[in-house]
ROVOMI-518260 format. One record per residue: residue in three letters; x, y, z of N, C-alpha, C in turn. Coordinates in Angstrom, 2 decimals, padded with zeros to 5 digits. Each point is the difference from the previous one (the first is absolute). Layout:
BEGIN
+---------+---------+---------+---------+---------+---------+---------+---------+---------+---------+
! residuo !      nX !      nY !      nZ !     caX !     caY !     caZ !      cX !      cY !      cZ !
+---------+---------+---------+---------+---------+---------+---------+---------+---------+---------+
!     ALA !       X !       Y !       Z !       X !       Y !       Z !       X !       Y !       Z !
...
+---------+---------+---------+---------+---------+---------+---------+---------+---------+---------+
This chain:
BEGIN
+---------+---------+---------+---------+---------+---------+---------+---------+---------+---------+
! residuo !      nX !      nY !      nZ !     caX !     caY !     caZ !      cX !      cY !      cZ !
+---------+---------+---------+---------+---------+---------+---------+---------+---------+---------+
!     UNK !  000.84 ! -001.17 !  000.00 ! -000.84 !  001.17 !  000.00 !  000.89 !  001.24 !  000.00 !
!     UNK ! -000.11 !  001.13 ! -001.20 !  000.94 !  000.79 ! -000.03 ! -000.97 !  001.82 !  000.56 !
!     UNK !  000.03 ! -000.20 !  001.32 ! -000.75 !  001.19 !  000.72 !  000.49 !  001.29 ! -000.44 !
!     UNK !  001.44 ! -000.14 !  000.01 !  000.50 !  001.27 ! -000.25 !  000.77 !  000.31 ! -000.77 !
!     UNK ! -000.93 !  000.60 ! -001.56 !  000.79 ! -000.42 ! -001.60 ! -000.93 !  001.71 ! -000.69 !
!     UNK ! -000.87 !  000.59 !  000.36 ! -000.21 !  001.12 !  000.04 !  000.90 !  001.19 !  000.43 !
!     UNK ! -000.07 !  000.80 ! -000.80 !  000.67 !  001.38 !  000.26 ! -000.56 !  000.92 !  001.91 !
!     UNK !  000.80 ! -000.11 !  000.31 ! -000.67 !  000.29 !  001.60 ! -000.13 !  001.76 ! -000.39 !
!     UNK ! -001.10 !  000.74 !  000.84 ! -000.33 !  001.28 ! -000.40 !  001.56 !  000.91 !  000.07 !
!     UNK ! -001.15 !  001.51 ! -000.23 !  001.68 !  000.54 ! -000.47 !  000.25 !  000.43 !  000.97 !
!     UNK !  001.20 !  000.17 !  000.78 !  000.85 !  000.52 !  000.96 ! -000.20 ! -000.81 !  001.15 !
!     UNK ! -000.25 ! -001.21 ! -000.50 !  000.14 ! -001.35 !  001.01 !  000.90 ! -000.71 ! -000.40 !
!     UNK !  000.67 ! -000.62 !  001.36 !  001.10 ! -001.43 ! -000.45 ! -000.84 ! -001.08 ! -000.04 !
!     UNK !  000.42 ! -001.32 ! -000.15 ! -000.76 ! -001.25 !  000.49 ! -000.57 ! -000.39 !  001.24 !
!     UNK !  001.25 !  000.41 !  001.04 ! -000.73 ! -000.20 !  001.41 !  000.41 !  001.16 !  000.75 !
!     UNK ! -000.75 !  000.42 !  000.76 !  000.32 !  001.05 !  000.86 ! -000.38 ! -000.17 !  001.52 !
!     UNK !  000.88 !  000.63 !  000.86 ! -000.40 ! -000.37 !  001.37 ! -000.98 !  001.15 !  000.55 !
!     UNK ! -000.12 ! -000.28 !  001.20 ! -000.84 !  001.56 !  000.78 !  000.23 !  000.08 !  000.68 !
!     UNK !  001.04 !  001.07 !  000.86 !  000.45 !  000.00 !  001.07 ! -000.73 !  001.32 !  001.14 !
!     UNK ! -000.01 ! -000.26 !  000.89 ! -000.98 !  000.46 !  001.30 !  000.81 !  000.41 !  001.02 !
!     UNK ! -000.34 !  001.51 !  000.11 !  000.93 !  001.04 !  001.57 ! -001.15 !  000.39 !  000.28 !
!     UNK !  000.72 !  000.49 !  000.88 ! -000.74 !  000.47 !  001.02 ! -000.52 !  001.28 ! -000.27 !
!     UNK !  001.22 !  000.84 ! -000.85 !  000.04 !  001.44 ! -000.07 !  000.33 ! -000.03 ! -001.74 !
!     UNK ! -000.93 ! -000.34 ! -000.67 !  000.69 ! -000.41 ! -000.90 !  000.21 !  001.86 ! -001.15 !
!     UNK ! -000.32 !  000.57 !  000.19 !  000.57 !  001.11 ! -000.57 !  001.60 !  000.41 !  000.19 !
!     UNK !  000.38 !  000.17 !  001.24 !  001.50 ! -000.05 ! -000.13 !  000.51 ! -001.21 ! -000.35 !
!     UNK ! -000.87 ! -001.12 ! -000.10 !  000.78 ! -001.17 ! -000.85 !  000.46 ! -000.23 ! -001.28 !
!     UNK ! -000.86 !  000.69 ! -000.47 ! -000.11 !  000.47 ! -001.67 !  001.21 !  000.68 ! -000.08 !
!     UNK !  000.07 !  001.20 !  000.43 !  001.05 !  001.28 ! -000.22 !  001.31 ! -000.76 !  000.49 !
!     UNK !  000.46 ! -000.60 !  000.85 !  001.10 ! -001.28 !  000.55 !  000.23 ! -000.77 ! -001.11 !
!     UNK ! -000.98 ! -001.15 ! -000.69 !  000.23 ! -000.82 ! -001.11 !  000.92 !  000.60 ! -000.92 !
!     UNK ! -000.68 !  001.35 ! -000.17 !  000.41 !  000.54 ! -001.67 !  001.23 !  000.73 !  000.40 !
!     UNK !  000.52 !  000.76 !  001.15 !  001.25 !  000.70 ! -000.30 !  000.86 ! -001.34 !  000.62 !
!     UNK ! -000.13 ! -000.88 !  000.75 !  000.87 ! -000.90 !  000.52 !  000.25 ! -001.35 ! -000.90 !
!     UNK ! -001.21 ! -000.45 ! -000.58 ! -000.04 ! -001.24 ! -000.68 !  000.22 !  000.20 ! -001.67 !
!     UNK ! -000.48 !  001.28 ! -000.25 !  000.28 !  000.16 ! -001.26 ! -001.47 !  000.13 ! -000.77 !
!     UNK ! -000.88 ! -000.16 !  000.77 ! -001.61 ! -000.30 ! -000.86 ! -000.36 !  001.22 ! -000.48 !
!     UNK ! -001.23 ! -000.13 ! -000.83 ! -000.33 !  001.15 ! -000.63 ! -001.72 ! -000.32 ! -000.10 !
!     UNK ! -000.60 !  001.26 !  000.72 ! -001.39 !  000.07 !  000.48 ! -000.85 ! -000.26 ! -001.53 !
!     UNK ! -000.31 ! -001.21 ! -000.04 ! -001.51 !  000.28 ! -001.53 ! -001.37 !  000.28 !  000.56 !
!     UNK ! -000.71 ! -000.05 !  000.66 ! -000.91 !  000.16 !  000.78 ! -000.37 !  000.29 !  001.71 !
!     UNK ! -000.56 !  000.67 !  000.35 ! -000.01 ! -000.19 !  001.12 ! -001.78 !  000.67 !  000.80 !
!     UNK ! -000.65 ! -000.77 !  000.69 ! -001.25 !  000.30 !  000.27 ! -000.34 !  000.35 !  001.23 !
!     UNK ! -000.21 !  001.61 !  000.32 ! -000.35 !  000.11 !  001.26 ! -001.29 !  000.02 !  000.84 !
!     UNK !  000.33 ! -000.44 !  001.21 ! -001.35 ! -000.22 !  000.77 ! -000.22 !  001.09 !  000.96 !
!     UNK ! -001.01 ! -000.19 !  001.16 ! -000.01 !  000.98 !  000.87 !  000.80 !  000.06 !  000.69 !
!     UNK !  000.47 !  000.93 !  000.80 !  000.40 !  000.76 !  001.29 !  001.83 ! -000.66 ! -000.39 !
!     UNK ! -000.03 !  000.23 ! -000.97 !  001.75 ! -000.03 ! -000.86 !  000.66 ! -001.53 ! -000.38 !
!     UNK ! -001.09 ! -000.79 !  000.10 !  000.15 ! -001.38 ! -000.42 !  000.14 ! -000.20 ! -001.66 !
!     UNK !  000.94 ! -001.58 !  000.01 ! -000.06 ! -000.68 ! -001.39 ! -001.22 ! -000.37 ! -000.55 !
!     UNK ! -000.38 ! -000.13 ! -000.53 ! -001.02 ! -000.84 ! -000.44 !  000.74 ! -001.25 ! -000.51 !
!     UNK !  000.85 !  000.56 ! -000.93 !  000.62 ! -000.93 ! -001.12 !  001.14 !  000.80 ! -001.02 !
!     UNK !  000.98 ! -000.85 !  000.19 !  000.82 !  000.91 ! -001.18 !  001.04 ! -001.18 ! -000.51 !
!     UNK !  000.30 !  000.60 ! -001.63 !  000.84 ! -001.46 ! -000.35 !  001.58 !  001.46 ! -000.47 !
!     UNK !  000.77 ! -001.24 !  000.60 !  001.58 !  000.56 ! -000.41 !  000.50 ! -001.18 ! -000.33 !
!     UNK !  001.06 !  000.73 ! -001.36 !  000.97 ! -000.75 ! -001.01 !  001.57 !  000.13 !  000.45 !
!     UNK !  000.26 ! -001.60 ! -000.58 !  001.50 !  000.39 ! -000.21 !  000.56 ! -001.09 ! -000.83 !
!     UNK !  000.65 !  000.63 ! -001.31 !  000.56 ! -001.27 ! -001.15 ! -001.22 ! -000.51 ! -000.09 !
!     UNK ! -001.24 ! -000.14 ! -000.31 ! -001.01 ! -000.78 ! -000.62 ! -000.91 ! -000.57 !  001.15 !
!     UNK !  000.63 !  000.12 !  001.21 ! -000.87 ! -000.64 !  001.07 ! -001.16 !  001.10 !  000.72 !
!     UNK ! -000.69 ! -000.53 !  000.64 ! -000.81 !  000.58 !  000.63 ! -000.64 ! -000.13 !  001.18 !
!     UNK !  000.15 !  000.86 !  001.26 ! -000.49 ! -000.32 !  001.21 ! -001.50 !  000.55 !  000.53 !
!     UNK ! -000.62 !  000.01 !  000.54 ! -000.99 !  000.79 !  000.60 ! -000.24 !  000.24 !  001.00 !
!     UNK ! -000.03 !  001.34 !  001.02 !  000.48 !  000.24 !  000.97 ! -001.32 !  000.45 !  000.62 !
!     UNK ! -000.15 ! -000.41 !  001.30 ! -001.53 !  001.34 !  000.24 ! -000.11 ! -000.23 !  001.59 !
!     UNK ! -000.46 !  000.60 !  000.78 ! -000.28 !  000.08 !  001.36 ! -000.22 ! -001.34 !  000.55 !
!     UNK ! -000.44 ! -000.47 !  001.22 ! -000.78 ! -000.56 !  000.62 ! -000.89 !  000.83 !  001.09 !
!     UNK ! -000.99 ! -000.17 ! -000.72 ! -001.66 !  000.64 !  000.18 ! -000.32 ! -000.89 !  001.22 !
!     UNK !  000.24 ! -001.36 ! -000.06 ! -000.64 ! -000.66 !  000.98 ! -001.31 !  000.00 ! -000.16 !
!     UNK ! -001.15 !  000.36 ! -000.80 ! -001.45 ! -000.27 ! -000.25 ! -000.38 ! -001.19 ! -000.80 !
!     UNK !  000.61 ! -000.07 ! -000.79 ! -000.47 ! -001.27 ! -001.24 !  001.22 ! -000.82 ! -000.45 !
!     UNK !  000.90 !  000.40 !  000.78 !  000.99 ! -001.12 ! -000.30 !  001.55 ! -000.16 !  001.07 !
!     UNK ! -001.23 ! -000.35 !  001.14 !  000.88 !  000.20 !  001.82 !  001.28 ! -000.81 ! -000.01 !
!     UNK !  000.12 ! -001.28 ! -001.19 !  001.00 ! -000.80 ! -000.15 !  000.92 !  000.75 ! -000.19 !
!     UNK ! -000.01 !  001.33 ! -001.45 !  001.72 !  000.19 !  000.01 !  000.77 !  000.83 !  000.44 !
!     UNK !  000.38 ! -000.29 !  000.69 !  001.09 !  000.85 !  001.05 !  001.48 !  000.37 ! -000.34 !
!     UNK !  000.80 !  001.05 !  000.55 !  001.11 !  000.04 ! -000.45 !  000.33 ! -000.61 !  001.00 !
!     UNK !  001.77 ! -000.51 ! -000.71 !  000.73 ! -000.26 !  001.57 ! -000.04 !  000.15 !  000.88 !
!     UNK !  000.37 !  001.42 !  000.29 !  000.16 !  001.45 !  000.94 ! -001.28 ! -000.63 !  000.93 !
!     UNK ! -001.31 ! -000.48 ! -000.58 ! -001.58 ! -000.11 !  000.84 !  000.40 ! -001.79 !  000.36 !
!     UNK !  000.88 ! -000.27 ! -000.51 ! -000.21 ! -001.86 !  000.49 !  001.36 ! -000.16 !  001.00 !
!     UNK !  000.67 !  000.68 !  000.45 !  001.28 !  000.13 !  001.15 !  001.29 ! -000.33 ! -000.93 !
!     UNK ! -000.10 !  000.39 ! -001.19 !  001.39 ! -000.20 ! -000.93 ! -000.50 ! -001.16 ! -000.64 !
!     UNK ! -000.83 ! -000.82 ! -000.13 ! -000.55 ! -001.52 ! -001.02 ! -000.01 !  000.80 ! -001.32 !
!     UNK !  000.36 ! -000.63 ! -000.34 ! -000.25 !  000.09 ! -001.91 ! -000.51 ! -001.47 ! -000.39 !
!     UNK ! -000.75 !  000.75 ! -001.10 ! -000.93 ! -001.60 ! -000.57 !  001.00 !  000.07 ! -001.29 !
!     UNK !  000.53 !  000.52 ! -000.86 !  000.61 ! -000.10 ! -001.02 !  001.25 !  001.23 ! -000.06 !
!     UNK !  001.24 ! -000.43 ! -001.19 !  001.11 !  000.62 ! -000.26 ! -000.27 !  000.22 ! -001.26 !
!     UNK !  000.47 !  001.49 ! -000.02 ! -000.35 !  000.22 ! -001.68 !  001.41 ! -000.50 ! -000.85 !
!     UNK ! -000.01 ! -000.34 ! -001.00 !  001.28 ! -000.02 ! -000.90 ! -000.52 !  000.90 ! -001.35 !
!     UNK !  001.33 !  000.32 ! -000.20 ! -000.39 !  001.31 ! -001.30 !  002.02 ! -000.40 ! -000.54 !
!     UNK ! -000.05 ! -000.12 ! -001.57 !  001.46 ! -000.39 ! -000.56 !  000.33 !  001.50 ! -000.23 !
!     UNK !  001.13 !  000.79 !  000.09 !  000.18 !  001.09 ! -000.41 !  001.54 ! -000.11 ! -000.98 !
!     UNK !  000.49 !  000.87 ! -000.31 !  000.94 !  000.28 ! -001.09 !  001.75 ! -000.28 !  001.02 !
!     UNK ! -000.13 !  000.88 !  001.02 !  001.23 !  000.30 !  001.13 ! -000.10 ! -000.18 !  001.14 !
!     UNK ! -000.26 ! -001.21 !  000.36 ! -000.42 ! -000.29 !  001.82 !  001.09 !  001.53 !  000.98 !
!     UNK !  001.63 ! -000.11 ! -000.14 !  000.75 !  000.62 !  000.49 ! -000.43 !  001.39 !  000.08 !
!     UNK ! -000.23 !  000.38 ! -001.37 ! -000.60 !  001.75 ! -000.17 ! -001.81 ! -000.09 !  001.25 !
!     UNK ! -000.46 ! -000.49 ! -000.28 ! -001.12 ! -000.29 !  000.36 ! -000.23 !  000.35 !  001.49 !
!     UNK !  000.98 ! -001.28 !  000.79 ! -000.03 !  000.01 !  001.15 !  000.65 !  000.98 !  001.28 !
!     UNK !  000.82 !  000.73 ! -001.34 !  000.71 !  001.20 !  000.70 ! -000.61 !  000.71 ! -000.12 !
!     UNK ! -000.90 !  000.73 ! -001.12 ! -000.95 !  001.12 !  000.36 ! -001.26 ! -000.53 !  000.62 !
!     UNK ! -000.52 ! -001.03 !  000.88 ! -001.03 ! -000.38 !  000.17 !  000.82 !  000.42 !  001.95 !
!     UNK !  000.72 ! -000.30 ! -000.04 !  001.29 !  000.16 !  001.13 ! -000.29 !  001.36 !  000.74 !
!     UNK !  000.75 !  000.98 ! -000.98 !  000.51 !  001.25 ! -000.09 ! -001.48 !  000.98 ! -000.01 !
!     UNK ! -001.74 ! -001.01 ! -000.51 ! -001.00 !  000.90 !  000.79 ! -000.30 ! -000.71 !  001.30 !
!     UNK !  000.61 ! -000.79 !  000.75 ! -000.56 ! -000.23 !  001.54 ! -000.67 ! -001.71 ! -000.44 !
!     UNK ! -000.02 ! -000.67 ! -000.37 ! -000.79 ! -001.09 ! -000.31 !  000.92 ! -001.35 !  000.61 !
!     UNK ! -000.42 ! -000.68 !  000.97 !  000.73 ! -000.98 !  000.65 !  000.26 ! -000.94 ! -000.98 !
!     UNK !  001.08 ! -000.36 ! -000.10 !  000.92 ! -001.21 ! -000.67 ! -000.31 ! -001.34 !  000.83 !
!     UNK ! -000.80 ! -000.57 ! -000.18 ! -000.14 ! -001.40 !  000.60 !  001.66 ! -000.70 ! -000.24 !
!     UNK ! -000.26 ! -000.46 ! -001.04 !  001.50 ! -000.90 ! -000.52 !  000.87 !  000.87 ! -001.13 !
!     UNK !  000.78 !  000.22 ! -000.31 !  001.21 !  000.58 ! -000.70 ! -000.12 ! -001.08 ! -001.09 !
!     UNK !  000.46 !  000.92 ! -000.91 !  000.29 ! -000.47 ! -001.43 !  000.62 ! -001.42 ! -000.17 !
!     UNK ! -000.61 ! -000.86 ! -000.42 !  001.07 ! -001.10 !  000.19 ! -000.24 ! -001.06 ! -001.25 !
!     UNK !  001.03 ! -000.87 ! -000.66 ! -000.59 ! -000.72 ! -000.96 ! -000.19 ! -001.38 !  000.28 !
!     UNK ! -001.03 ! -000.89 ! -000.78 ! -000.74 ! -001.11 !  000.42 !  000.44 ! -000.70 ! -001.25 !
!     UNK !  000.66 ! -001.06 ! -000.34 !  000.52 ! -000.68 ! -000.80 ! -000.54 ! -001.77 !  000.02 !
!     UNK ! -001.61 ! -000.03 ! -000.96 ! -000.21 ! -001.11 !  000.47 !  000.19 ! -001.10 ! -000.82 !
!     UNK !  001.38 !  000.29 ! -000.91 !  000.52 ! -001.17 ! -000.60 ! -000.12 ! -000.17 ! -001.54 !
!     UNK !  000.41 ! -000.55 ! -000.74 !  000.31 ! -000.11 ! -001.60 ! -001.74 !  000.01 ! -000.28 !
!     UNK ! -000.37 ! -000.90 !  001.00 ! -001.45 ! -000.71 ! -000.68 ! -001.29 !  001.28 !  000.26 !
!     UNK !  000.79 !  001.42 !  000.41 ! -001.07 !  000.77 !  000.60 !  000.53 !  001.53 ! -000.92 !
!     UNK !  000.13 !  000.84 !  001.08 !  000.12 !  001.00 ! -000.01 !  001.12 !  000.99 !  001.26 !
!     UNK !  000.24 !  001.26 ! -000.27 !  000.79 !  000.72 !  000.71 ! -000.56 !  001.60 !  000.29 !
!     UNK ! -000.06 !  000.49 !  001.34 ! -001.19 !  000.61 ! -000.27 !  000.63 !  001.14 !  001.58 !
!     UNK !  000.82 !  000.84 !  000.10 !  000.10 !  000.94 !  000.78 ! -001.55 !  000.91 !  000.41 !
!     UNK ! -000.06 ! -000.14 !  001.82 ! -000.98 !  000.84 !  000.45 !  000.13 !  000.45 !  001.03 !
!     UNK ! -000.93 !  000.79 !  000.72 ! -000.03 !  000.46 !  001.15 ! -001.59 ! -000.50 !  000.55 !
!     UNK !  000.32 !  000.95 !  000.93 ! -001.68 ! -000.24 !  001.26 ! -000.17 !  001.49 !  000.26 !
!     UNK ! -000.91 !  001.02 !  000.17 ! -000.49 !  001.14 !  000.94 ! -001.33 ! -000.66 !  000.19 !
!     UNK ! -000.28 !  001.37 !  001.04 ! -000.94 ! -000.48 !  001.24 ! -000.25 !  001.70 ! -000.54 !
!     UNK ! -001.36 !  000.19 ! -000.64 ! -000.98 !  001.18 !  000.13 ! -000.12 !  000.66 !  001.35 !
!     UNK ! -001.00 !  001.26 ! -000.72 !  000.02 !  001.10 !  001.89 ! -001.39 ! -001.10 !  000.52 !
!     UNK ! -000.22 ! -000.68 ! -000.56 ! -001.66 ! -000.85 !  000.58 !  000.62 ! -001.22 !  000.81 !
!     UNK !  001.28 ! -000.77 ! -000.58 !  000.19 ! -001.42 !  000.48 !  000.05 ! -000.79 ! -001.25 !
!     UNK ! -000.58 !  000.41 ! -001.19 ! -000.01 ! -001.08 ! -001.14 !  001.55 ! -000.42 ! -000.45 !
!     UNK !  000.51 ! -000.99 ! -000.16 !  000.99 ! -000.27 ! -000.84 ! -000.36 ! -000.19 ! -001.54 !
!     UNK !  001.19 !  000.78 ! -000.51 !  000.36 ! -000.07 ! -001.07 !  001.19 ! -000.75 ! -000.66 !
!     UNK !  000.01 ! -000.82 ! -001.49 !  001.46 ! -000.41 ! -000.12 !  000.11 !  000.57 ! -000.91 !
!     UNK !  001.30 !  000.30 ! -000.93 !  000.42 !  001.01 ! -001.03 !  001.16 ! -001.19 ! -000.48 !
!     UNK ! -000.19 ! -000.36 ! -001.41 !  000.80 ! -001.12 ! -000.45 !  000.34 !  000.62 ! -001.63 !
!     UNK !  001.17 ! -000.67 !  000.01 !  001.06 !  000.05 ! -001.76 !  000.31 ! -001.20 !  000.27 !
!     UNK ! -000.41 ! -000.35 ! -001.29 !  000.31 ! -001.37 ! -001.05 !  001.41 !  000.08 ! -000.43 !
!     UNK !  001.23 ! -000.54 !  000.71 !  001.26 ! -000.12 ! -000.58 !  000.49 ! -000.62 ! -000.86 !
!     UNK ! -000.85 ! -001.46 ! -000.08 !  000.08 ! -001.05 ! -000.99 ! -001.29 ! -000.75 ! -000.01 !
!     UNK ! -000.22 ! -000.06 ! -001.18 ! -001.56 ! -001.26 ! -000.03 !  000.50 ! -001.76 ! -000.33 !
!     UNK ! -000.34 ! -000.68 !  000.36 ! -000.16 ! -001.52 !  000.08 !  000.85 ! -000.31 ! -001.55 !
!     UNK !  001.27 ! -000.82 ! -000.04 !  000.84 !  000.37 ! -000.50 ! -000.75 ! -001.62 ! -000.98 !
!     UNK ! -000.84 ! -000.60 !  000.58 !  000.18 ! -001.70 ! -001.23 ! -001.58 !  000.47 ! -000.80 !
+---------+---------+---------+---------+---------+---------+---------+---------+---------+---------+
């Protein structure tokens, strides 16, 4: 069964996540000068809330928006679950090194340092890091050094 063989709409990737703060307006403005994203939408609610907003980067796409706590009490940020994260984002970029130093140099915690993962002839080679958002979310930031060599 081939589900996903359609052109996905325009200024969508294939899959996209949705990620949930607390405060999610300064989360937005954080993503884009720290992570590199770039605002395509963004929907406001009352009393200075998300509604909904989608941000890009290289072809991907996230969606960022408050927790309202009315109609959907499940999603919580970190920051609201005592540091738990339900998921790690991964995003491939061009320069992990460039990357992680200006992600650095605006205040953004370095979980793990740049480091490379070498998982053999039969795989791939793939330098990354770890940050930890102003919410608690982890992020990974990865370059493809070598692809699966057989």
């Amino acid at each position: 069964m081939d589900i996903a063989s359609k052109p996905v709409p325009k200024g969508w990737s294939r899959i996209s996540s949705s990620v949930t703060y607390e405060h999610a307006g300064p989360a937005i403005d954080w993503l884009c000068r720290v992570f590199g994203f770039e605002l395509q939408l963004k929907v406001d609610g009352e009393g200075g809330t998300v509604v909904h907003s989608e941000l890009t980067l290289g072809g991907g796409l996230i969606m960022v928006g408050d927790n309202v706590g009315k109609d959907r009490p499940w999603q919580k940020s970190p920051q609201q679950l005592g540091g738990g994260c339900t998921q790690a984002l991964c995003i491939y970029i061009d320069d992990v090194e460039a990357h992680c130093e200006h992600a650095r140099a605006a205040g953004a915690t370095i979980a793990m340092e740049p480091k490379t993962s070498d998982y053999g002839d039969d795989y791939w080679v793939d330098r990354s890091y770890e940050v930890i958002d102003l919410e608690g979310h982890h992020w990974w930031f990865m370059q493809r050094l070598r692809d699966k060599t057989s």
